[in-house]
FIKOLZA-1660 file (N, C-alpha, C; in steps of 0.1 Angstrom, whole numbers, plus 5000, padded with zeros to 4 digits):
% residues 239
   i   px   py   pz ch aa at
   1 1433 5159 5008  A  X  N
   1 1419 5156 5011  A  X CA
   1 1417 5152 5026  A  X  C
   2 1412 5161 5035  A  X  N
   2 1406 5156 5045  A  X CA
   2 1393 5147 5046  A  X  C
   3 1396 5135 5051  A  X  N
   3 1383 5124 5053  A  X CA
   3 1381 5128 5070  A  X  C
   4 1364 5128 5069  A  X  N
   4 1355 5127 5082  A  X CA
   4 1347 5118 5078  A  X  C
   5 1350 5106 5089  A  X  N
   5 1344 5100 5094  A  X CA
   5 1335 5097 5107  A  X  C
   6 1317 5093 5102  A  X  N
   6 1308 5093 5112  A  X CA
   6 1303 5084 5118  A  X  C
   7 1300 5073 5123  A  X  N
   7 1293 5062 5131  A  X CA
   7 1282 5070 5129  A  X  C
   8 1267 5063 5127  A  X  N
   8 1253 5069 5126  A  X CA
   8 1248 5059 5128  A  X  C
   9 1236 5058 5136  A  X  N
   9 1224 5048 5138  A  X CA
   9 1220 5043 5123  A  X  C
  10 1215 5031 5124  A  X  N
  10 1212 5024 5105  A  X CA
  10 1195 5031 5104  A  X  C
  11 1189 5035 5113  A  X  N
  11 1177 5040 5110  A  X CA
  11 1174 5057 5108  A  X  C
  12 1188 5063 5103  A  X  N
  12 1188 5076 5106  A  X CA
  12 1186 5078 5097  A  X  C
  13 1179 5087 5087  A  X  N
  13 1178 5093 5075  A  X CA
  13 1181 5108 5074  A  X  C
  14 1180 5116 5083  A  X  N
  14 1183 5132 5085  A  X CA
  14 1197 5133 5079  A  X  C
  15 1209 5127 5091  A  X  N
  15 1217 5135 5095  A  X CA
  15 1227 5133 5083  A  X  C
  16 1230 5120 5074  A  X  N
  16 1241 5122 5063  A  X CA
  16 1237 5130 5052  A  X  C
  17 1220 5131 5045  A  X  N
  17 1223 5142 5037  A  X CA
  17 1221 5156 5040  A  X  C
  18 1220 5160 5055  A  X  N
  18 1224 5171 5055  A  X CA
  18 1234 5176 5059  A  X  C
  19 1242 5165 5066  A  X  N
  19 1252 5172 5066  A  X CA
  19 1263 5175 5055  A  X  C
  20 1260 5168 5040  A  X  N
  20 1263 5162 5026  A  X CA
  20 1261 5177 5022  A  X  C
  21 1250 5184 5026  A  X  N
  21 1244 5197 5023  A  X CA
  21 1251 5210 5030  A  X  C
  22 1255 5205 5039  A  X  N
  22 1267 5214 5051  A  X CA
  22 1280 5214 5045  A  X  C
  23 1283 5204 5036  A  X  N
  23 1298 5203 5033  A  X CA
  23 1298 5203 5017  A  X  C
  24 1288 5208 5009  A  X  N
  24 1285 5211 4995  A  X CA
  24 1297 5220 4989  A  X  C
  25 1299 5231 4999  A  X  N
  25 1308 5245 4993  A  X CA
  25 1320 5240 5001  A  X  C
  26 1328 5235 5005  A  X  N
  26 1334 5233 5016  A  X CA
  26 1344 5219 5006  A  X  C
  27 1356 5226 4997  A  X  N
  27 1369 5218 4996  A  X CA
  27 1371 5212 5001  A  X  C
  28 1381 5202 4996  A  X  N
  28 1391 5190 4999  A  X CA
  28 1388 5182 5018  A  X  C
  29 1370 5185 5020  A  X  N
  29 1365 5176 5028  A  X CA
  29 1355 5166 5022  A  X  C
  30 1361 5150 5025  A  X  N
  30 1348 5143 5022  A  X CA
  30 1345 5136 5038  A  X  C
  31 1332 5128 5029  A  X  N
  31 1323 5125 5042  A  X CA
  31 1323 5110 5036  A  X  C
  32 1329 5100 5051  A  X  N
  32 1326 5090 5053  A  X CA
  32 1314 5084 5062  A  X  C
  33 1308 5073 5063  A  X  N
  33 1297 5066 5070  A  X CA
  33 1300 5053 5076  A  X  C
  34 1303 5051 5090  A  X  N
  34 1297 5034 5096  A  X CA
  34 1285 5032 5099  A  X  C
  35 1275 5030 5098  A  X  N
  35 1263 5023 5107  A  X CA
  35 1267 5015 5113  A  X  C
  36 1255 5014 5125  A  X  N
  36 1257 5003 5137  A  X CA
  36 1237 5004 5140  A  X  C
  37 1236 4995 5143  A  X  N
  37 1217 4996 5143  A  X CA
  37 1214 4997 5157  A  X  C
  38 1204 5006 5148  A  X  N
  38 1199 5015 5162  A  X CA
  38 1182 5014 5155  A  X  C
  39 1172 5007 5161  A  X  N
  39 1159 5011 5155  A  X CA
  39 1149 5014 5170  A  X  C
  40 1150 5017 5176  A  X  N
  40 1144 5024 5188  A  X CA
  40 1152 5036 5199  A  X  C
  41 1144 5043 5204  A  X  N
  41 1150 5048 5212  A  X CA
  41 1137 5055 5225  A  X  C
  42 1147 5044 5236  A  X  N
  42 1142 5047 5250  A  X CA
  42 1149 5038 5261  A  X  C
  43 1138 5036 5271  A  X  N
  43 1151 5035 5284  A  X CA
  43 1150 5013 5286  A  X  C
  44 1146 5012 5277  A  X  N
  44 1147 4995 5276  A  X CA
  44 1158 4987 5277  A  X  C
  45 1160 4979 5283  A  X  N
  45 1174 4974 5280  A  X CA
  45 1177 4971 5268  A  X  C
  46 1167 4963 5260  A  X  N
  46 1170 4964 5243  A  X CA
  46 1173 4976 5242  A  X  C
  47 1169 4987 5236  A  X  N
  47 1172 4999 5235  A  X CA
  47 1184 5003 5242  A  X  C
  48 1183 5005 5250  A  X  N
  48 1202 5006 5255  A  X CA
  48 1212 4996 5248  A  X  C
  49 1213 4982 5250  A  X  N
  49 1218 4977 5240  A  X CA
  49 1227 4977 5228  A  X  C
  50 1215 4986 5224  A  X  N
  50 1218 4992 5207  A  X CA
  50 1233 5002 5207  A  X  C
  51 1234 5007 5218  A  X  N
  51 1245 5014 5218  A  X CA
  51 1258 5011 5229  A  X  C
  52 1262 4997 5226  A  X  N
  52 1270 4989 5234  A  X CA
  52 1279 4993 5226  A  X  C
  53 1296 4998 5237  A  X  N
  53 1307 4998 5230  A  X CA
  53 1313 4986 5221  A  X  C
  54 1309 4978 5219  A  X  N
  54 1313 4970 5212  A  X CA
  54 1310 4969 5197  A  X  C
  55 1296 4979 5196  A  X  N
  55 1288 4980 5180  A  X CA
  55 1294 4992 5176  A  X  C
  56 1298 4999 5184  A  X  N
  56 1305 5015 5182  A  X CA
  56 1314 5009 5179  A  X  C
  57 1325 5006 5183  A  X  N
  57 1339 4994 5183  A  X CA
  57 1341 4994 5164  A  X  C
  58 1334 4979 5166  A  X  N
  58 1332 4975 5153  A  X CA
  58 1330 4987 5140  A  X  C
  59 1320 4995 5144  A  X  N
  59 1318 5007 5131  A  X CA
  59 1329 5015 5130  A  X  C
  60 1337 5018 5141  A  X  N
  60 1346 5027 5138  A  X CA
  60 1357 5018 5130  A  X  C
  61 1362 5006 5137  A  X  N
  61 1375 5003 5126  A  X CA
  61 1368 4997 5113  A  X  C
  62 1355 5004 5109  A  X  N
  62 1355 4998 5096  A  X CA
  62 1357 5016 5089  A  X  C
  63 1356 5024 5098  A  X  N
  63 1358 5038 5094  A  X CA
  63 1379 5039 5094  A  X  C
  64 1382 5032 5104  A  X  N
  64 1397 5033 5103  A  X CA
  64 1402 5028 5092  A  X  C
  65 1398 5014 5085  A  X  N
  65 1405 5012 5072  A  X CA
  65 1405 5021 5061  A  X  C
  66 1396 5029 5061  A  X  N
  66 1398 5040 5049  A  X CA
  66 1404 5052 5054  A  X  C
  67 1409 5049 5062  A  X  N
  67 1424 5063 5068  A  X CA
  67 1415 5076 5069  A  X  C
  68 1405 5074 5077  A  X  N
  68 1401 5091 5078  A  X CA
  68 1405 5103 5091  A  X  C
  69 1405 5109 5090  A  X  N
  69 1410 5118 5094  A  X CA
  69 1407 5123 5112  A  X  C
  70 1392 5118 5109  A  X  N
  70 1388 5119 5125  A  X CA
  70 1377 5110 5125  A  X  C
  71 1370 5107 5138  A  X  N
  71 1357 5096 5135  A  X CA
  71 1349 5106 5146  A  X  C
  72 1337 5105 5141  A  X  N
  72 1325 5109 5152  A  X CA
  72 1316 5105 5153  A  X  C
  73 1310 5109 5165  A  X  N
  73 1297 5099 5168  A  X CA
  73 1284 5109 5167  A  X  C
  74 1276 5107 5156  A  X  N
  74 1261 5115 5149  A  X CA
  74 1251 5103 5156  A  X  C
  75 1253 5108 5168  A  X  N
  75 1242 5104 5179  A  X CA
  75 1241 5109 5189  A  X  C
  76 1229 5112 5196  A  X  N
  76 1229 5116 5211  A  X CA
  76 1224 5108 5223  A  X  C
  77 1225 5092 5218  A  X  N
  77 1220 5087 5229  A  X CA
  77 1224 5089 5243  A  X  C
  78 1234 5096 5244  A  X  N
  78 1246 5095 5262  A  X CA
  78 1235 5108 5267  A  X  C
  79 1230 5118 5257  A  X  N
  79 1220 5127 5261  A  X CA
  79 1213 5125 5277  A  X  C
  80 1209 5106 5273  A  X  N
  80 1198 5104 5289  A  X CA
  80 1202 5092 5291  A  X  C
  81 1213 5087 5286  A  X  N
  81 1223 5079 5296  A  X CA
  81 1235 5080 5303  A  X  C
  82 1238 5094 5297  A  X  N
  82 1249 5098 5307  A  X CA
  82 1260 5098 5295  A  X  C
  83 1266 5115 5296  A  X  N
  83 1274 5118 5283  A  X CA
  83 1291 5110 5293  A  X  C
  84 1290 5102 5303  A  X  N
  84 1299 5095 5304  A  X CA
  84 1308 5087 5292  A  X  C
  85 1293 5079 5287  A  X  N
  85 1296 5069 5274  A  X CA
  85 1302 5074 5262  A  X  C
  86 1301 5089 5260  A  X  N
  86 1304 5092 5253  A  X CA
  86 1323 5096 5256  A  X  C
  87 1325 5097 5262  A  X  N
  87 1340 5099 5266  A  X CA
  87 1341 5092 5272  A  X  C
  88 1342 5077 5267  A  X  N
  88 1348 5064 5272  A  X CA
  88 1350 5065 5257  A  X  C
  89 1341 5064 5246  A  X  N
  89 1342 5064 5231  A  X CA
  89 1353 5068 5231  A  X  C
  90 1354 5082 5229  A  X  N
  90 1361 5085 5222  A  X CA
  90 1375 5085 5228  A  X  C
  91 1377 5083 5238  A  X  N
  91 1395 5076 5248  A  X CA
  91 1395 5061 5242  A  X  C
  92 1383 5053 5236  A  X  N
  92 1387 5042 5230  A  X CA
  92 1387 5043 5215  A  X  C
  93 1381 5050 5211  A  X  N
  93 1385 5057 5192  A  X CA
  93 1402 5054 5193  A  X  C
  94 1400 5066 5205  A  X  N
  94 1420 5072 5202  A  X CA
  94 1427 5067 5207  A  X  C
  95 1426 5054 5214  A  X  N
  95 1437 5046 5220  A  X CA
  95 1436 5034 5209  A  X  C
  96 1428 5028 5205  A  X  N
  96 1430 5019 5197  A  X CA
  96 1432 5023 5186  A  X  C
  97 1429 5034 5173  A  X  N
  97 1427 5033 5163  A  X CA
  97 1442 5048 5157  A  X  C
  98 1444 5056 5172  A  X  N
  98 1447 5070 5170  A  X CA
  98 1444 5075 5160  A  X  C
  99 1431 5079 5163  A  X  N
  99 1426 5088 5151  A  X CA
  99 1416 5099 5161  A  X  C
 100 1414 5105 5160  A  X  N
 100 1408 5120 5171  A  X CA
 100 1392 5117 5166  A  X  C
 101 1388 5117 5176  A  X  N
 101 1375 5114 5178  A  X CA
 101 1367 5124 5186  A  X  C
 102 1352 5120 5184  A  X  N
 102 1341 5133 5192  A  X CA
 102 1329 5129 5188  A  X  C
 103 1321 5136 5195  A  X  N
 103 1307 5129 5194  A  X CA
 103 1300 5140 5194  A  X  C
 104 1288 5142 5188  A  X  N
 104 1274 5151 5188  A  X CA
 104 1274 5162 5201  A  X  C
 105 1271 5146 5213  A  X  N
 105 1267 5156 5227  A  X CA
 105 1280 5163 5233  A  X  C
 106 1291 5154 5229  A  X  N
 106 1304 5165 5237  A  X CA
 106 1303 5173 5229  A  X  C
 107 1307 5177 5213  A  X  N
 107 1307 5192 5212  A  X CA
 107 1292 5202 5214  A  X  C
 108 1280 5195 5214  A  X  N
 108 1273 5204 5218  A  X CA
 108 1273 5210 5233  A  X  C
 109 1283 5205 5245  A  X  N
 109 1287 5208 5254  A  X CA
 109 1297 5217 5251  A  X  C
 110 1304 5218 5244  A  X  N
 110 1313 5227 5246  A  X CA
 110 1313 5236 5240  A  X  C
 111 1303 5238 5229  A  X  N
 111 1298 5250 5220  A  X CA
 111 1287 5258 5234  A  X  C
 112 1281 5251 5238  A  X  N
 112 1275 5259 5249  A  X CA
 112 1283 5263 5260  A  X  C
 113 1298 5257 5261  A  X  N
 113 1302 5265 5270  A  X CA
 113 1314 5276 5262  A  X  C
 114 1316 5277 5252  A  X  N
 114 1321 5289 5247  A  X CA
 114 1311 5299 5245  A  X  C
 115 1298 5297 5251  A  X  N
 115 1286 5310 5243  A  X CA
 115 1288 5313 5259  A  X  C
 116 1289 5307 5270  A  X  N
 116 1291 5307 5285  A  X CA
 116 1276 5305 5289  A  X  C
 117 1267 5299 5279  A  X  N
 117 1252 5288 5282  A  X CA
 117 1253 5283 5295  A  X  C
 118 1243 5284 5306  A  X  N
 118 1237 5276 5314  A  X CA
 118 1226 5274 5317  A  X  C
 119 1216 5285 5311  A  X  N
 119 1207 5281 5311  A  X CA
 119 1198 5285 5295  A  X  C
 120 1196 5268 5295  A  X  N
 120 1194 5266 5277  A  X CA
 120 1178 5260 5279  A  X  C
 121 1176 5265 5266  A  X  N
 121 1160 5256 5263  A  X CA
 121 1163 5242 5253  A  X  C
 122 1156 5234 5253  A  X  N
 122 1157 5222 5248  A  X CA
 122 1148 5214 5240  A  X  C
 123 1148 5213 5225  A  X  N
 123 1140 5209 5221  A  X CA
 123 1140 5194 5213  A  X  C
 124 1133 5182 5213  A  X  N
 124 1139 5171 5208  A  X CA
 124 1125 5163 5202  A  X  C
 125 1129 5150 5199  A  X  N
 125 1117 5143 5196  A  X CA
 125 1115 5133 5206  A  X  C
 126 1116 5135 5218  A  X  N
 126 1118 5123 5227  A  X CA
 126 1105 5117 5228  A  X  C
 127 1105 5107 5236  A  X  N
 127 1097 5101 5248  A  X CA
 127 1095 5112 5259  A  X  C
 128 1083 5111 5269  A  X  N
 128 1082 5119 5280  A  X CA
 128 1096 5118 5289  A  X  C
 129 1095 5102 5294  A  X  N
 129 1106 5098 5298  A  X CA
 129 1120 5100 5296  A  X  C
 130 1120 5096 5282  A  X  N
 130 1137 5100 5282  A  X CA
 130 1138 5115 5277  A  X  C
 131 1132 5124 5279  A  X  N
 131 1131 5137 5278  A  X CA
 131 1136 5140 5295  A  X  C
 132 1128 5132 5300  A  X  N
 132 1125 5137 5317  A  X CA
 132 1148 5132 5318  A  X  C
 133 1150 5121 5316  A  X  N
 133 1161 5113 5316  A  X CA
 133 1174 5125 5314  A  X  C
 134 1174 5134 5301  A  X  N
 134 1181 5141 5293  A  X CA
 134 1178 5151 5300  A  X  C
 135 1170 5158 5305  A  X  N
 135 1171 5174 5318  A  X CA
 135 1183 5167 5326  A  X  C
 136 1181 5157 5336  A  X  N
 136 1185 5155 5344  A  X CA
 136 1202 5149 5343  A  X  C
 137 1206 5145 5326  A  X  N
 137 1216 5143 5325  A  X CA
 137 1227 5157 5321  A  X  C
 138 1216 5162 5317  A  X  N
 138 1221 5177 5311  A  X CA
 138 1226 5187 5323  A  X  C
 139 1219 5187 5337  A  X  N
 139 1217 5191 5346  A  X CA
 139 1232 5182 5352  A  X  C
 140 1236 5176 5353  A  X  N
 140 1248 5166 5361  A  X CA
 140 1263 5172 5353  A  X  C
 141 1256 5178 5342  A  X  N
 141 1269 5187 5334  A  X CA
 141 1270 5204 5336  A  X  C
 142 1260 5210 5343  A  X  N
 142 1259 5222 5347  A  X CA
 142 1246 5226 5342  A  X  C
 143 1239 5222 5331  A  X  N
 143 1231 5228 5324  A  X CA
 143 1220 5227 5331  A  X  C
 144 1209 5241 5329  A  X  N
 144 1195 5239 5336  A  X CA
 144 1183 5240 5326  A  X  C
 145 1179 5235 5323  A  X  N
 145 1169 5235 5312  A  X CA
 145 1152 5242 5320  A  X  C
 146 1155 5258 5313  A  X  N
 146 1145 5266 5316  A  X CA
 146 1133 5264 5308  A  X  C
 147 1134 5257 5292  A  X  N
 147 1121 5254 5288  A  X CA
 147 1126 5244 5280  A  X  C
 148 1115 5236 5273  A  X  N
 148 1115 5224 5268  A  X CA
 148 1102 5217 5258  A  X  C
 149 1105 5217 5245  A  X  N
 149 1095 5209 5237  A  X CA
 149 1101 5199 5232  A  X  C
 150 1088 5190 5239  A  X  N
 150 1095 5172 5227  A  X CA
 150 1082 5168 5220  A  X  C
 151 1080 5155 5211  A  X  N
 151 1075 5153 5204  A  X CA
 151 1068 5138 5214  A  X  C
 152 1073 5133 5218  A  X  N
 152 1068 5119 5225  A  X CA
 152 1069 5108 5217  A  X  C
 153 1082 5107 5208  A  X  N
 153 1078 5100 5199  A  X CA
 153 1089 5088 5202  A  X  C
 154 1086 5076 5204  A  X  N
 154 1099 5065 5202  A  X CA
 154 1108 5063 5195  A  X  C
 155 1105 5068 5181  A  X  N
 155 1117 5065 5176  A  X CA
 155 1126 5056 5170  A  X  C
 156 1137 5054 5167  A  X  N
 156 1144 5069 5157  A  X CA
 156 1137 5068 5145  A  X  C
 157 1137 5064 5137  A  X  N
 157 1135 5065 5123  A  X CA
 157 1118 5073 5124  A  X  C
 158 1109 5073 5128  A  X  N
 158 1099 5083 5129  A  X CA
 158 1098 5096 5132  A  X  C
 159 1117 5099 5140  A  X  N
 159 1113 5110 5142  A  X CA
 159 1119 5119 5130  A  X  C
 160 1125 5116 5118  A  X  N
 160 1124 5122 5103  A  X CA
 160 1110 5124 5102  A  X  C
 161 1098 5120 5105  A  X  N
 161 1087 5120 5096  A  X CA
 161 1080 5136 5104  A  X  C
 162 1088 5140 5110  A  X  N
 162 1080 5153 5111  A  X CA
 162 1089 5162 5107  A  X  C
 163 1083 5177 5100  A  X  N
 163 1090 5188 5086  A  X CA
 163 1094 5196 5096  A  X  C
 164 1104 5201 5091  A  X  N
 164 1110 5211 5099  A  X CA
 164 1103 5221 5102  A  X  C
 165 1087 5225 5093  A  X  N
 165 1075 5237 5104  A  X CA
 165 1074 5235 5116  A  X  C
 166 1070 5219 5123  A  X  N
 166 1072 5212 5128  A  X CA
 166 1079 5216 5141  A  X  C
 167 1096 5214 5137  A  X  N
 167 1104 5215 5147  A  X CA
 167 1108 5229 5149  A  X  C
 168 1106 5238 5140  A  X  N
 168 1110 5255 5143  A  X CA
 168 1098 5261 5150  A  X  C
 169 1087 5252 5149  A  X  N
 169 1074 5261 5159  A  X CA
 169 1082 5259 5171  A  X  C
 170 1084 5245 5175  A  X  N
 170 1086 5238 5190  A  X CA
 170 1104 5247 5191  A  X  C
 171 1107 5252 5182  A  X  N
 171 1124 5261 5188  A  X CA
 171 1117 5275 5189  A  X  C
 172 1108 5278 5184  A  X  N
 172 1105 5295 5186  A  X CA
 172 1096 5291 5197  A  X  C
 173 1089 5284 5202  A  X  N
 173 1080 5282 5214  A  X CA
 173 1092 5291 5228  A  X  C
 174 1100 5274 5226  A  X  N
 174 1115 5278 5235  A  X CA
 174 1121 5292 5235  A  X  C
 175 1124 5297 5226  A  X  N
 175 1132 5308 5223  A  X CA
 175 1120 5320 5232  A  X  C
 176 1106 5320 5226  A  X  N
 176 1103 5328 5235  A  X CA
 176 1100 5336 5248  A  X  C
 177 1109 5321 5260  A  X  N
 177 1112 5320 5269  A  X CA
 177 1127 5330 5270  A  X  C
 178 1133 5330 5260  A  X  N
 178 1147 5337 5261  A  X CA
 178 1158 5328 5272  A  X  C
 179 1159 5320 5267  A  X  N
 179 1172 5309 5273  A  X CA
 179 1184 5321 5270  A  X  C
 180 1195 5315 5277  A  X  N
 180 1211 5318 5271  A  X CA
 180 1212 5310 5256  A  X  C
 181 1209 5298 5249  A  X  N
 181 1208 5295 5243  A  X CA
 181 1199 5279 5239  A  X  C
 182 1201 5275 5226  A  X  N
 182 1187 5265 5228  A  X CA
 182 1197 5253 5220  A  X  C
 183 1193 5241 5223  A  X  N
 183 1198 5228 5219  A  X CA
 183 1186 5221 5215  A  X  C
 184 1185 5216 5200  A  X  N
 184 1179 5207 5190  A  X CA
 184 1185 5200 5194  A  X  C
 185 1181 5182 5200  A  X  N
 185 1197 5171 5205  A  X CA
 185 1183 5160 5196  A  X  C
 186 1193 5155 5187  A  X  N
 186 1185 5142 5174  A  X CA
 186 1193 5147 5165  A  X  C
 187 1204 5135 5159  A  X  N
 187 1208 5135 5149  A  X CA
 187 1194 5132 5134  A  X  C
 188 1185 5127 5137  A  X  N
 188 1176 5121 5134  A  X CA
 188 1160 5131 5134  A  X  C
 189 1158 5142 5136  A  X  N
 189 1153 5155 5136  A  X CA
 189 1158 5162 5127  A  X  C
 190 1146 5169 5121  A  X  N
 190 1148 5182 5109  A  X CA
 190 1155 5192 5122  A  X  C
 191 1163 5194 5124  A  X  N
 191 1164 5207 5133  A  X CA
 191 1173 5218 5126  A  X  C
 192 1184 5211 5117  A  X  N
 192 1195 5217 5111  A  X CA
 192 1191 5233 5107  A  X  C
 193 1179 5237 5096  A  X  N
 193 1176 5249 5091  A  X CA
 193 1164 5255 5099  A  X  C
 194 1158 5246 5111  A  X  N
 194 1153 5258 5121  A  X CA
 194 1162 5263 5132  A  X  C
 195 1172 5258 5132  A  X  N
 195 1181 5264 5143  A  X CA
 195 1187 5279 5135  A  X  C
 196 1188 5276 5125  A  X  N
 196 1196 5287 5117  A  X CA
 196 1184 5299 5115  A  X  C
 197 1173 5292 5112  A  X  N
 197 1160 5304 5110  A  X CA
 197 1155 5310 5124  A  X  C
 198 1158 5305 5136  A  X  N
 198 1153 5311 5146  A  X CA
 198 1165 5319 5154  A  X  C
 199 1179 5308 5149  A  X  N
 199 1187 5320 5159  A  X CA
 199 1190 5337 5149  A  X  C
 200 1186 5337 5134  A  X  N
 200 1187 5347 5127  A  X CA
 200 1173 5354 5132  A  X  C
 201 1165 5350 5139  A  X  N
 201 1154 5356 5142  A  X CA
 201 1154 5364 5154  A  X  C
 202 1159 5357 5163  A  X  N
 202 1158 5359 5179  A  X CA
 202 1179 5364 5182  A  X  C
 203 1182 5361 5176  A  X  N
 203 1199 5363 5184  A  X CA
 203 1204 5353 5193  A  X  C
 204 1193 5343 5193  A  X  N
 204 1197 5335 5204  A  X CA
 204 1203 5322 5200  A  X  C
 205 1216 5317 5204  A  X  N
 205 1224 5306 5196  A  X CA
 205 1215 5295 5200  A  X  C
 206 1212 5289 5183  A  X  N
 206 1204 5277 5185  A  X CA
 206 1215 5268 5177  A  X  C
 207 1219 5257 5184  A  X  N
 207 1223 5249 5180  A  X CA
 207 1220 5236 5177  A  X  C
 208 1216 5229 5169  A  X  N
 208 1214 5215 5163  A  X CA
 208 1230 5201 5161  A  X  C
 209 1227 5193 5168  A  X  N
 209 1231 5190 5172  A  X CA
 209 1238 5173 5157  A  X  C
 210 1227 5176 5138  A  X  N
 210 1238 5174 5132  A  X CA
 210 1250 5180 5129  A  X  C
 211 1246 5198 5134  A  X  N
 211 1255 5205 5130  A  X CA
 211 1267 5205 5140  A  X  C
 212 1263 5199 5156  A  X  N
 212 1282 5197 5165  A  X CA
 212 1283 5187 5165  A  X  C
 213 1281 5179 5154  A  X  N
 213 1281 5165 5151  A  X CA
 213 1300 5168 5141  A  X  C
 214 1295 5177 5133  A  X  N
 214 1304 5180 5119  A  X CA
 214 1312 5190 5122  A  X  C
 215 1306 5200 5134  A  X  N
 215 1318 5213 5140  A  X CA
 215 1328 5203 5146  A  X  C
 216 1326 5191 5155  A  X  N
 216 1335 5188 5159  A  X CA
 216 1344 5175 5148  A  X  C
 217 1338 5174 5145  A  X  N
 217 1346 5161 5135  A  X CA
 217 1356 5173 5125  A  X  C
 218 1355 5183 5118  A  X  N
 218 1364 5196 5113  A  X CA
 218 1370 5195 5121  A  X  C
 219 1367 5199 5135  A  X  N
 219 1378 5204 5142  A  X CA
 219 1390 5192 5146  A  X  C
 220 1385 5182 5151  A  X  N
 220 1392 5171 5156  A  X CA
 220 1398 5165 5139  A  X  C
 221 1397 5165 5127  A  X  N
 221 1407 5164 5116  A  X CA
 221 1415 5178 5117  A  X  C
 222 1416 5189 5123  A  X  N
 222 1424 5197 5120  A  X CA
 222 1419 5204 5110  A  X  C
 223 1406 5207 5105  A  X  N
 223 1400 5214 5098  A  X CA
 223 1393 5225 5101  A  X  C
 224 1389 5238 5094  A  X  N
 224 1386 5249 5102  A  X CA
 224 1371 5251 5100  A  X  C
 225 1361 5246 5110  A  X  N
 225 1346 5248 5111  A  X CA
 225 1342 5260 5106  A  X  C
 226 1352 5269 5102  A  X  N
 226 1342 5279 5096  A  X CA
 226 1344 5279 5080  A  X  C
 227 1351 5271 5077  A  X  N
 227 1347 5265 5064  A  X CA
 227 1332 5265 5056  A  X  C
 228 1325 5257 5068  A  X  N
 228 1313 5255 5065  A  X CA
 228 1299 5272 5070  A  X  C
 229 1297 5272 5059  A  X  N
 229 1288 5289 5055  A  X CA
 229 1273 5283 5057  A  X  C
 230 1268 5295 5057  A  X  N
 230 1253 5295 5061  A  X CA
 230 1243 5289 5070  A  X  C
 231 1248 5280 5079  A  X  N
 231 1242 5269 5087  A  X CA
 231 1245 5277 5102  A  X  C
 232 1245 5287 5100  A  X  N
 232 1243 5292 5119  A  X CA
 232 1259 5294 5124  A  X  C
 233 1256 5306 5138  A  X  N
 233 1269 5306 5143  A  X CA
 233 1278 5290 5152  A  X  C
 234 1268 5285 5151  A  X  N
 234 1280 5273 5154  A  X CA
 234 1290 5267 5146  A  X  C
 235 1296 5269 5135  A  X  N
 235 1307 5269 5127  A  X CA
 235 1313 5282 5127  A  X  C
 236 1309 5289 5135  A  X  N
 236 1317 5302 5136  A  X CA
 236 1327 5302 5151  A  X  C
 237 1323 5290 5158  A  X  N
 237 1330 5290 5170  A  X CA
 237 1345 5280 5165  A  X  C
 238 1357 5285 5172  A  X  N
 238 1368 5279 5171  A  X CA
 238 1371 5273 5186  A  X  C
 239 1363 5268 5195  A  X  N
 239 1368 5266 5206  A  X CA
 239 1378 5255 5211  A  X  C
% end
């Protein structure tokens, strides 16, 4: 039995039962959970706070005593603080705990750079602000964000309360711009099954970003992301 283990904000409701629903047909994988509390999201010092290595820290070795297989981080806050944080995480996952680690925003960096993405559309539930924040960090990694729908919403736990009609209008808005490809970034967003209904629509890789939350946690246990059926070509990439 391969164990994947996730760190998730305490106010997330989206991302564990879908991704529960990503891993339904999919053998000898189970799904572990840490919370660490997260009930806002924006550029506050509280709010930043919320995602101090030390609360990451603590969730993962409560994920290490149950020997899993890899840990990941089903968040995108480094999105508009700088996906730096995120790879400090995970060189401190794996120095302290040696267990292989990954986070949401790195593999959705690297699924965009096996599609050879640079210029992506971008759709989220942000704030104006940390919308404005996330171009600009996206942009410091190569990416240029040609179009863009967000919600204005603070957050996290409110931004579940809008239906996935919702979030596939605001991905077909994008798409009709014709990016190289489109990034849903909210573990905490319906995005999961409009990414899959619009990139079967358009051809154009939409990725959601519970789903490089779980591409990468497979990959980093040594498991093969294409295990996982029906949820879009991002479990079809081996990169």
């Amino acid at each position: 039995m391969i164990r994947i283990g996730m760190l998730m904000p305490s106010s997330n409701t989206v991302a564990e039962p879908t991704t529960v629903a990503m891993l339904r047909d999919v053998p000898g994988v189970s799904l572990h959970i840490a919370r660490f509390r997260v009930t806002r999201l924006d550029q506050d010092p509280a709010a930043l706070a919320q995602f101090t290595a030390e609360a990451l820290m603590i969730a993962a070795e409560m994920l290490a005593d149950a020997k899993v297989h890899s840990i990941a981080l089903n968040a995108t806050a480094s999105c508009y603080t700088g996906i730096g944080h995120d790879r400090d995480l995970v060189a401190a996952i794996t120095r302290h705990f040696a267990i292989p680690a990954s986070t949401a925003m790195l593999s959705l960096l690297e699924l965009l750079a096996a599609q050879g993405a640079t210029r992506i559309g971008l759709v989220t539930p942000f704030l104006h602000d940390v919308q404005a924040a996330t171009v600009q960090v996206l942009a410091a990694e190569g990416l240029t964000v040609t179009a863009e729908r967000h919600l204005n919403d603070p957050g996290n736990y409110t931004f579940a309360d809008y239906d996935e009609a919702v979030v596939q209008a605001m991905t077909e808005a994008v798409a009709a711009t014709r990016p190289q490809a489109i990034a849903l970034v909210s573990t905490n967003m319906r995005g999961a099954r409009p990414a899959v209904a619009v990139e079967a629509a358009t051809g154009l890789p939409a990725i959601d970003t519970v789903a490089t939350t779980l591409w990468g946690a497979l990959r980093a246990a040594g498991a093969d992301p294409a295990l996982v059926r029906g949820w879009g070509g991002v479990f079809g990439q081996a990169r």
